[in-house]
BALO-671272 format. One line per field, with one value per residue (C-alpha): x, y, z; residue number from 1. Coordinates in nm, 4 decimals. Last residue first. Example, Ala and Ser with C-alpha at 12.3 -4.5 7.8 and 13.67 -1.06 7.14 Angstrom:
! residues 2
xx <- c(1.3670 | 1.2300)
yy <- c(-0.1060 | -0.4500)
zz <- c(0.7140 | 0.7800)
num <- c(2 | 1)
***
This chain:
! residues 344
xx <- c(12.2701 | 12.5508 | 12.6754 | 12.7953 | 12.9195 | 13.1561 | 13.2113 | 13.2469 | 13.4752 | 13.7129 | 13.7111 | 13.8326 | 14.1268 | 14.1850 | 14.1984 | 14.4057 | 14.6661 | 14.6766 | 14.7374 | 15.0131 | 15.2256 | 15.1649 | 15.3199 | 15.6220 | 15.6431 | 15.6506 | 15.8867 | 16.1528 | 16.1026 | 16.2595 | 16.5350 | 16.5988 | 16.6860 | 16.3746 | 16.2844 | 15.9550 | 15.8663 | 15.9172 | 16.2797 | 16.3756 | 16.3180 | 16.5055 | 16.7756 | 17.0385 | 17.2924 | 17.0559 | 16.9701 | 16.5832 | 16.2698 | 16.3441 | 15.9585 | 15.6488 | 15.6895 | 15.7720 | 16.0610 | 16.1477 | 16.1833 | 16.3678 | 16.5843 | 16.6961 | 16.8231 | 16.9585 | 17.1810 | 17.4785 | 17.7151 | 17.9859 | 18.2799 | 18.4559 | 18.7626 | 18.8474 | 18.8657 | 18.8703 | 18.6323 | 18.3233 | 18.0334 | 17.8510 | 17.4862 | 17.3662 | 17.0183 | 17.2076 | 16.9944 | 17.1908 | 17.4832 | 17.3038 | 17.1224 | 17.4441 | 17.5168 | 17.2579 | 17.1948 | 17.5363 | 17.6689 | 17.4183 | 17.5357 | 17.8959 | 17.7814 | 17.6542 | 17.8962 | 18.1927 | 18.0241 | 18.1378 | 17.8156 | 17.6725 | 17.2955 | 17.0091 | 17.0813 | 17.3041 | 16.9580 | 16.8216 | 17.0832 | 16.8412 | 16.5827 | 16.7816 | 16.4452 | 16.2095 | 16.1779 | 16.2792 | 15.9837 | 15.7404 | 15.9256 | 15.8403 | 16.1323 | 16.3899 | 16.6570 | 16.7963 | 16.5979 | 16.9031 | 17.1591 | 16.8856 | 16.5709 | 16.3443 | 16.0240 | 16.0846 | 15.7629 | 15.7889 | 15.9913 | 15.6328 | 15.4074 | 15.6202 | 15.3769 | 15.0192 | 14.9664 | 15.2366 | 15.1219 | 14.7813 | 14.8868 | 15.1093 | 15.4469 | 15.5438 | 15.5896 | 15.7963 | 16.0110 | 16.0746 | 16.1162 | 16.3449 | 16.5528 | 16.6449 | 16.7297 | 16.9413 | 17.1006 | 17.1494 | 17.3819 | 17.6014 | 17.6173 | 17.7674 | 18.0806 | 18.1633 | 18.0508 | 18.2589 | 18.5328 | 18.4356 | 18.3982 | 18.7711 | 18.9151 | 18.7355 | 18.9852 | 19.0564 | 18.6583 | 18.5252 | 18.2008 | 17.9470 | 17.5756 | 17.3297 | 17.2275 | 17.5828 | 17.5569 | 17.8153 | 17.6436 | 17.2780 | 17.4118 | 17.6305 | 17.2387 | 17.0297 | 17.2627 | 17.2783 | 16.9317 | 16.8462 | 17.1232 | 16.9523 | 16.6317 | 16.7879 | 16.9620 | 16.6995 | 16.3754 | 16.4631 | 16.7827 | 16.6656 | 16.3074 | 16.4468 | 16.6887 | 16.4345 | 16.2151 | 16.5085 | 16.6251 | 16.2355 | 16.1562 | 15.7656 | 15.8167 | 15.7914 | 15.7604 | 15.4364 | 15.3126 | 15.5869 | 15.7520 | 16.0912 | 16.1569 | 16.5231 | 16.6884 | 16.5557 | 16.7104 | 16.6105 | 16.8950 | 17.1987 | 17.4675 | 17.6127 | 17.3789 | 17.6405 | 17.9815 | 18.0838 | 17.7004 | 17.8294 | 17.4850 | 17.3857 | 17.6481 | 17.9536 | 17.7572 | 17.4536 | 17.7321 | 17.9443 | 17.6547 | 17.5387 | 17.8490 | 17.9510 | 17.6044 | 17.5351 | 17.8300 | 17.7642 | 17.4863 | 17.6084 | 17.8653 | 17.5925 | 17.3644 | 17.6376 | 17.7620 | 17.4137 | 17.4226 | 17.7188 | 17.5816 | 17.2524 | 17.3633 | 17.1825 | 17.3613 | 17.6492 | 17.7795 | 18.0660 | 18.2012 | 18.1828 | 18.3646 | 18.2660 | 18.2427 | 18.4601 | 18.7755 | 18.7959 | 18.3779 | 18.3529 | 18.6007 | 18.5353 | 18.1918 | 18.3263 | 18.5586 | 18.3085 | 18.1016 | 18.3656 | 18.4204 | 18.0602 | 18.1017 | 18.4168 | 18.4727 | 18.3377 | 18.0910 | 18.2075 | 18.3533 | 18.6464 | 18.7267 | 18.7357 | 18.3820 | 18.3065 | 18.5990 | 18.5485 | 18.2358 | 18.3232 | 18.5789 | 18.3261 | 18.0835 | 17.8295 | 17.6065 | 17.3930 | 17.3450 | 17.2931 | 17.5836 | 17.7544 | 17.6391 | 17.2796 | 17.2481 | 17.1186 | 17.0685 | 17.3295 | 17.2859 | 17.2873 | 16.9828 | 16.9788 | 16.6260 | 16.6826 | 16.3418 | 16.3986 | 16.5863 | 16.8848 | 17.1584 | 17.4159 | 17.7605 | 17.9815 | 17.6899 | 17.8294 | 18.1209 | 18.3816)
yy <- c(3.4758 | 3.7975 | 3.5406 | 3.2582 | 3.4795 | 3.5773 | 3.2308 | 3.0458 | 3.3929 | 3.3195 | 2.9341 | 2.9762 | 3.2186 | 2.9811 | 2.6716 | 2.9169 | 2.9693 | 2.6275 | 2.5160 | 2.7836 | 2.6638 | 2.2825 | 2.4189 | 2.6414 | 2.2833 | 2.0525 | 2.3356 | 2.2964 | 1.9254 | 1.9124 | 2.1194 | 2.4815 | 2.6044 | 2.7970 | 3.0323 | 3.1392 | 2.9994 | 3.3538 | 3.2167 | 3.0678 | 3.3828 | 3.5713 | 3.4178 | 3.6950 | 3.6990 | 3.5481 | 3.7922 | 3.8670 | 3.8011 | 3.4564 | 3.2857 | 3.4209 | 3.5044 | 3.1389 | 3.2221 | 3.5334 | 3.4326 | 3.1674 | 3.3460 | 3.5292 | 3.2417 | 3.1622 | 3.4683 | 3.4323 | 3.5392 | 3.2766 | 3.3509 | 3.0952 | 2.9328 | 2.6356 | 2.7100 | 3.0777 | 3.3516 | 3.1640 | 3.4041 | 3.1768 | 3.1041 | 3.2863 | 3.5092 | 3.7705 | 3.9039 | 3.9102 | 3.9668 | 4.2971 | 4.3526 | 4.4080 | 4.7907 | 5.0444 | 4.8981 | 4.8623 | 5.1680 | 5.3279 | 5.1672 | 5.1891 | 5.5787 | 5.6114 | 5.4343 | 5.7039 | 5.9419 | 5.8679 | 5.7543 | 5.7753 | 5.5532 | 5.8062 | 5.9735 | 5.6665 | 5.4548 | 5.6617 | 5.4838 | 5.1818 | 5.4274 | 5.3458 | 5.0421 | 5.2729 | 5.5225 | 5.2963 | 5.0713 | 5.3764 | 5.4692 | 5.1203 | 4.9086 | 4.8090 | 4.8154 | 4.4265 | 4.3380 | 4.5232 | 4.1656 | 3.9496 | 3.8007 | 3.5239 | 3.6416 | 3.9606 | 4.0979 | 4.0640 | 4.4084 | 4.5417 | 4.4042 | 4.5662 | 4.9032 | 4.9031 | 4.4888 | 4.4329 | 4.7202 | 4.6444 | 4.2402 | 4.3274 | 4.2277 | 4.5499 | 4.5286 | 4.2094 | 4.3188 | 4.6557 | 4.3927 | 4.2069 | 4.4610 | 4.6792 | 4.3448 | 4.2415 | 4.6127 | 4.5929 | 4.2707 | 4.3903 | 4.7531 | 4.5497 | 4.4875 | 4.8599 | 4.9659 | 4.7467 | 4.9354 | 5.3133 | 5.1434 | 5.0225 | 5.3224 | 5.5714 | 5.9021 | 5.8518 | 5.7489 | 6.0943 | 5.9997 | 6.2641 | 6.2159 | 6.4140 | 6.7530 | 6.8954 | 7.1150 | 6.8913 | 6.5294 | 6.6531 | 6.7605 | 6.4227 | 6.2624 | 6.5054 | 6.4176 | 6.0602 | 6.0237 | 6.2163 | 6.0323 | 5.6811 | 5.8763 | 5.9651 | 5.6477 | 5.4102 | 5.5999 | 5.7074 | 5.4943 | 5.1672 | 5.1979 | 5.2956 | 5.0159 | 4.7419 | 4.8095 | 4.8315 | 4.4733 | 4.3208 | 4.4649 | 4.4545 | 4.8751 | 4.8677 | 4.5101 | 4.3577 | 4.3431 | 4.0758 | 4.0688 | 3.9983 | 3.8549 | 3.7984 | 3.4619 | 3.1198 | 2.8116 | 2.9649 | 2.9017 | 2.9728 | 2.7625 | 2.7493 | 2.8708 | 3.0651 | 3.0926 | 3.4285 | 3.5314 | 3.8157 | 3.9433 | 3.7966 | 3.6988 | 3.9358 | 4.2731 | 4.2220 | 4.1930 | 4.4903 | 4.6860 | 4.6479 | 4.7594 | 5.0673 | 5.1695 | 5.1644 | 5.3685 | 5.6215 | 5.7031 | 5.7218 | 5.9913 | 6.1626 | 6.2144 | 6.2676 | 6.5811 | 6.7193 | 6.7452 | 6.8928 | 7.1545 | 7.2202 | 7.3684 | 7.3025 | 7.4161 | 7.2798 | 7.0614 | 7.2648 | 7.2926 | 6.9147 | 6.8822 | 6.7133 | 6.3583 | 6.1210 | 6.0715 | 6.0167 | 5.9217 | 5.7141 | 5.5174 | 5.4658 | 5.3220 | 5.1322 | 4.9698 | 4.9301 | 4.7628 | 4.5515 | 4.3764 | 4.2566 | 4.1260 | 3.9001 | 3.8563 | 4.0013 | 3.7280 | 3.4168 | 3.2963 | 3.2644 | 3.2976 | 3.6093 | 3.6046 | 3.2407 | 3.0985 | 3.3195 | 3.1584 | 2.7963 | 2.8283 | 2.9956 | 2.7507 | 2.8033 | 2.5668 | 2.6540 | 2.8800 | 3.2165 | 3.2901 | 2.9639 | 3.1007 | 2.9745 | 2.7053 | 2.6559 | 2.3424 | 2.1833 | 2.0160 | 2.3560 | 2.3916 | 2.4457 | 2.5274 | 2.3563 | 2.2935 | 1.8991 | 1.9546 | 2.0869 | 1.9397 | 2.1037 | 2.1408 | 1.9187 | 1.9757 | 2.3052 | 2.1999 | 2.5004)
zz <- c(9.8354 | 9.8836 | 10.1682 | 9.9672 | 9.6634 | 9.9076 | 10.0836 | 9.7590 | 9.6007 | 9.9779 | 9.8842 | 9.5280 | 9.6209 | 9.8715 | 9.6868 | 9.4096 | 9.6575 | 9.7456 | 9.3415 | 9.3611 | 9.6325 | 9.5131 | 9.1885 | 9.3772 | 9.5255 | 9.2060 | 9.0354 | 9.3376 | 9.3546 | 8.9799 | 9.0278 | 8.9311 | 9.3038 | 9.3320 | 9.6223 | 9.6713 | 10.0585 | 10.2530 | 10.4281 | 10.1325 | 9.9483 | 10.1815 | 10.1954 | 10.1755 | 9.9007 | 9.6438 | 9.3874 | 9.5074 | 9.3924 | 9.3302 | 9.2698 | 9.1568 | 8.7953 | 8.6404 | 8.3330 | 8.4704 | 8.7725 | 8.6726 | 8.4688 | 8.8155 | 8.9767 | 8.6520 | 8.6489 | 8.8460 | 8.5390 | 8.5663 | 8.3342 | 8.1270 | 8.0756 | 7.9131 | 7.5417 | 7.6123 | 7.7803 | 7.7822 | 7.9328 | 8.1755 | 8.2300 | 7.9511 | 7.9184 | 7.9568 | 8.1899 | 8.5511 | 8.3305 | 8.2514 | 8.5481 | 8.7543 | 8.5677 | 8.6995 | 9.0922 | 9.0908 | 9.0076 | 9.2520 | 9.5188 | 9.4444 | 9.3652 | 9.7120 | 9.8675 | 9.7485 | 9.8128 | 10.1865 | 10.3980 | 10.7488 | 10.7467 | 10.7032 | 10.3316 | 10.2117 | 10.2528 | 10.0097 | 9.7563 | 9.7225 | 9.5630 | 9.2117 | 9.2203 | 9.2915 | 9.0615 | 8.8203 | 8.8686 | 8.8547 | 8.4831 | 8.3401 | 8.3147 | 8.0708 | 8.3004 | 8.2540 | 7.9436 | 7.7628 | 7.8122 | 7.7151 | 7.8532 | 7.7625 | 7.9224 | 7.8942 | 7.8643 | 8.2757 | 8.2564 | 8.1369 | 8.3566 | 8.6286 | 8.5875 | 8.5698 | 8.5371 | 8.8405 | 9.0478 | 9.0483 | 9.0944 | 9.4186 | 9.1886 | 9.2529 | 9.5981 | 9.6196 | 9.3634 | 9.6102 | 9.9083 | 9.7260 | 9.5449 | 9.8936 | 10.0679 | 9.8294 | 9.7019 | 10.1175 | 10.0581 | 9.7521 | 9.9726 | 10.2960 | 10.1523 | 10.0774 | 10.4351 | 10.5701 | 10.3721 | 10.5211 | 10.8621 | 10.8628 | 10.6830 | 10.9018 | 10.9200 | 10.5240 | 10.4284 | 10.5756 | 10.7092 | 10.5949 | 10.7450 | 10.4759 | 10.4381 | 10.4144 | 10.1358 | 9.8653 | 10.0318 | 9.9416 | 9.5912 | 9.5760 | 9.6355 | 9.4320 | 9.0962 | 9.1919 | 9.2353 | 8.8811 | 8.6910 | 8.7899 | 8.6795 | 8.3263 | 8.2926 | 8.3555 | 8.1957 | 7.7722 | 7.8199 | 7.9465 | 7.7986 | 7.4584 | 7.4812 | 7.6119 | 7.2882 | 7.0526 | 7.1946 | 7.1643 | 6.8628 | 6.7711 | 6.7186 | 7.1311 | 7.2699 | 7.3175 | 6.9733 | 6.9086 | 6.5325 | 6.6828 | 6.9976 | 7.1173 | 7.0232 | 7.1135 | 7.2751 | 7.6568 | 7.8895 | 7.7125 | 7.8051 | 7.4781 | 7.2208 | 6.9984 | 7.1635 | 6.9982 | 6.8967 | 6.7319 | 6.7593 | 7.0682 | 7.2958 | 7.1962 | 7.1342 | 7.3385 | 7.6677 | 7.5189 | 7.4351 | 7.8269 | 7.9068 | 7.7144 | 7.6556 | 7.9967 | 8.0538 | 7.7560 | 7.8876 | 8.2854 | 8.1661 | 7.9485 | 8.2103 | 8.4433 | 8.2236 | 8.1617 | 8.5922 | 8.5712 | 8.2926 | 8.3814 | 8.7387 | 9.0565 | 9.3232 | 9.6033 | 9.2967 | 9.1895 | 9.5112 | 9.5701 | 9.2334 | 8.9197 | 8.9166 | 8.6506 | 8.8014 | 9.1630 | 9.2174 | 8.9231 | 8.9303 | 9.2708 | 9.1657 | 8.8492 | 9.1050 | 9.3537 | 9.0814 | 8.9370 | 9.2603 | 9.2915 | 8.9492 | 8.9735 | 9.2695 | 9.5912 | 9.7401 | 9.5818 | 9.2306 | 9.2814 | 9.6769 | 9.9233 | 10.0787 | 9.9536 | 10.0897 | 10.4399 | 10.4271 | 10.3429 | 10.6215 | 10.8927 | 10.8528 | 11.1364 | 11.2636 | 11.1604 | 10.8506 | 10.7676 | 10.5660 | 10.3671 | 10.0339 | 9.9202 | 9.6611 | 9.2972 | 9.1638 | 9.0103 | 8.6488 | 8.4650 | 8.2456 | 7.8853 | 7.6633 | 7.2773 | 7.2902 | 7.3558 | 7.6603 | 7.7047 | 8.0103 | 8.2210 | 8.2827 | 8.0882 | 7.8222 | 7.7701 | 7.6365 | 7.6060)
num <- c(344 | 343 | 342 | 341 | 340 | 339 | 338 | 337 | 336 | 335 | 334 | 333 | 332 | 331 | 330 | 329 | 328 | 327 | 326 | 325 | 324 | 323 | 322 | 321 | 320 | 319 | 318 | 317 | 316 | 315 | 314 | 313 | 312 | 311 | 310 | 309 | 308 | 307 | 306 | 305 | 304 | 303 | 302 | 301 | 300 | 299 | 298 | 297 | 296 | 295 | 294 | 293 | 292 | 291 | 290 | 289 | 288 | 287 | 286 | 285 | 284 | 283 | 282 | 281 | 280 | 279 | 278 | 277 | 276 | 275 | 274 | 273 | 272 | 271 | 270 | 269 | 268 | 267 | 266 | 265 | 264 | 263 | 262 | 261 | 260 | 259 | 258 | 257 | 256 | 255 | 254 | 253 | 252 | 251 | 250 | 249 | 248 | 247 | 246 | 245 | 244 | 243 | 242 | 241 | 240 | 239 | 238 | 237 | 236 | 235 | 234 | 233 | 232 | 231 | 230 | 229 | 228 | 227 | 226 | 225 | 224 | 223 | 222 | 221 | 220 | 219 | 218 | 217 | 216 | 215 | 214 | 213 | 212 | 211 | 210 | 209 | 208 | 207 | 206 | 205 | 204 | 203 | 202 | 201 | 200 | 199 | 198 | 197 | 196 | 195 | 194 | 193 | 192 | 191 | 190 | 189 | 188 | 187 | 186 | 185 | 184 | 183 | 182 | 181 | 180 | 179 | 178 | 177 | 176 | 175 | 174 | 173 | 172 | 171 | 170 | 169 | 168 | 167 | 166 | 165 | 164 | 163 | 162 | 161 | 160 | 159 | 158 | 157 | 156 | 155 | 154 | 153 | 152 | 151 | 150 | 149 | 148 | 147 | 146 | 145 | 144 | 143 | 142 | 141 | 140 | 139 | 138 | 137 | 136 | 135 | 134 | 133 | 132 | 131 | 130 | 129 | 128 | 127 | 126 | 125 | 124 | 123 | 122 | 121 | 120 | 119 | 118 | 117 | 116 | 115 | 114 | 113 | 112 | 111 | 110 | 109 | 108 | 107 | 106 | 105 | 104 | 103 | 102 | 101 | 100 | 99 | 98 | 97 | 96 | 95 | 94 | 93 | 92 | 91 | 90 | 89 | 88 | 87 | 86 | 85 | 84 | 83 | 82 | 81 | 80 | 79 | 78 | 77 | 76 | 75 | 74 | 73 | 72 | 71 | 70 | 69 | 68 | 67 | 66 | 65 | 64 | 63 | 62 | 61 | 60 | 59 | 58 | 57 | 56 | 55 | 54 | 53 | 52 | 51 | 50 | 49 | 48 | 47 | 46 | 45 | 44 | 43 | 42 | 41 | 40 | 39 | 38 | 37 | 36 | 35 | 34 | 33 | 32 | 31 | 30 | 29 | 28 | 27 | 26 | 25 | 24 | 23 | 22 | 21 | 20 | 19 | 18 | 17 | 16 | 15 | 14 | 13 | 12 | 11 | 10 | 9 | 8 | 7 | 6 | 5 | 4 | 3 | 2 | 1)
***
């Protein structure tokens, strides 16, 4: 498939797509309840492909692959071993399959890959100078064992009782809303954290580190610094207040663990055949990664447009966040002036 059909690369060898990046048909006015319903059901929109996936992989999860409720009402090394290794060999399952294809079979080379380079080697900032064995040990010496240690206290919580039960058989109709609302509180929940940790003592102490990544891959997407795990998987708290089936928990959790790896990849689309490819909804996210202070979240809810940091990718998007930044520093520069001013 011809990239250039889709987008342009600059003298670097960096690709952009041609159109800018645009909010679904949600919180507008006047409403559009066509283009939503389009975007809820269509290709590609709200559910399909990826959000889909998840809450497959998360009832997957819960009807085949979790041990009992009984089982779970204590503390037991071995169950909770077992989803340690389950959620291993997960990860490695589909974040491998992502590194596997793009980067070191490198199936459709450069095409629509934003950044013309490959993964860092020889950097002092990465682990060993490796860049992919850097974000691996991070992803499963800290991701897996803390998403593990939520879910474990979470379906322990739900076996005793100590969180609201709805059974998902007497509530079909709230049990699926549920479902679709998950993709949009993962949004919420991901903004504000992001928004937290890029506070600069937080950033340098702990986010610092994801930021490394400044041309990402597939295994950039959980290599974080133990703090940022912590509270990143803390979107399934909400499933301890709000009245849950298991079921939502492990959607949530599921995709909390598994959408940063397209959101990484680095590509724009995975080509599947000669005219077919896969859209991985991650340049929002490159460009955050690419400029720091703009899309903190994934682009569900508005929130960044609402706040002033969203970038589309155009042109007048990078003179604004630029005009953003040049004020902040005026301020910055005014509140030292009046500072130093009264110290004198």
């Amino acid at each position: 498939m011809d990239d250039t059909l889709y987008g342009k690369r600059d003298k670097r060898g960096d690709w952009k797509p041609f159109k800018p990046i645009q909010y679904p048909p949600v919180f507008v006015w006047p409403a559009q309840p066509v283009a939503f319903v389009k975007w809820l059901f269509g290709y590609p929109g709200y559910i399909l492909p990826w959000n889909l996936l998840y809450a497959a992989v998360g009832a997957a999860l819960w009807l085949w692959l979790t041990p009992p409720m009984d089982e779970m009402r204590s503390f037991a090394p071995g169950w909770i071993a077992y989803l340690l290794a389950r959620n291993a060999a997960i990860v490695f399952l589909f974040f491998g399959a992502f590194h596997l294809r793009l980067y070191i079979q490198k199936r459709q080379g450069t095409a629509f890959k934003f950044n013309g380079k490959w993964p860092s080697t020889g950097n002092s900032a990465f682990l060993f100078g490796n860049q992919t064995v850097d974000n691996m040990i991070w992803t499963f010496a800290s991701a897996v064992p803390l998403w593990t240690a939520y879910e474990a206290v979470t379906l322990w919580a739900f076996a005793n009782g100590f969180i609201p039960f709805v059974d998902f058989a007497m509530h079909p109709v709230y049990g699926v809303a549920l479902m679709l609302l998950v993709p949009a509180w993962r949004d919420v929940h991901f903004y504000a954290v992001h928004r937290l940790i890029h506070w600069p003592p937080l950033y340098h102490a702990v986010h610092k580190l994801h930021h490394n990544n400044v041309n990402p891959g597939p295994w950039s997407g959980l290599a974080m610094h133990p703090v940022e795990h912590l509270l990143y998987f803390s979107c399934v708290l909400i499933h301890w207040v709000v009245p849950s089936h298991p079921v939502h928990a492990l959607f949530s959790l599921a995709h909390a663990a598994l959408a940063p790896a397209p959101g990484h990849a680095g590509f724009d689309k995975l080509v599947v055949g000669e005219e077919t490819a896969i859209d991985t909804h991650s340049y929002d996210h490159y460009l955050h990664h690419k400029f720091f202070e703009c899309n903190y979240a994934d682009g569900v809810v508005p929130l960044d447009k609402w706040f002033g940091t969203f970038h589309d990718g155009s042109t007048e998007a990078e003179v604004a966040m630029n005009r953003r930044f040049m004020e902040r520093a005026r301020r910055q520069a005014e509140k030292r002036a009046r500072r130093e001013s009264k110290a004198n």
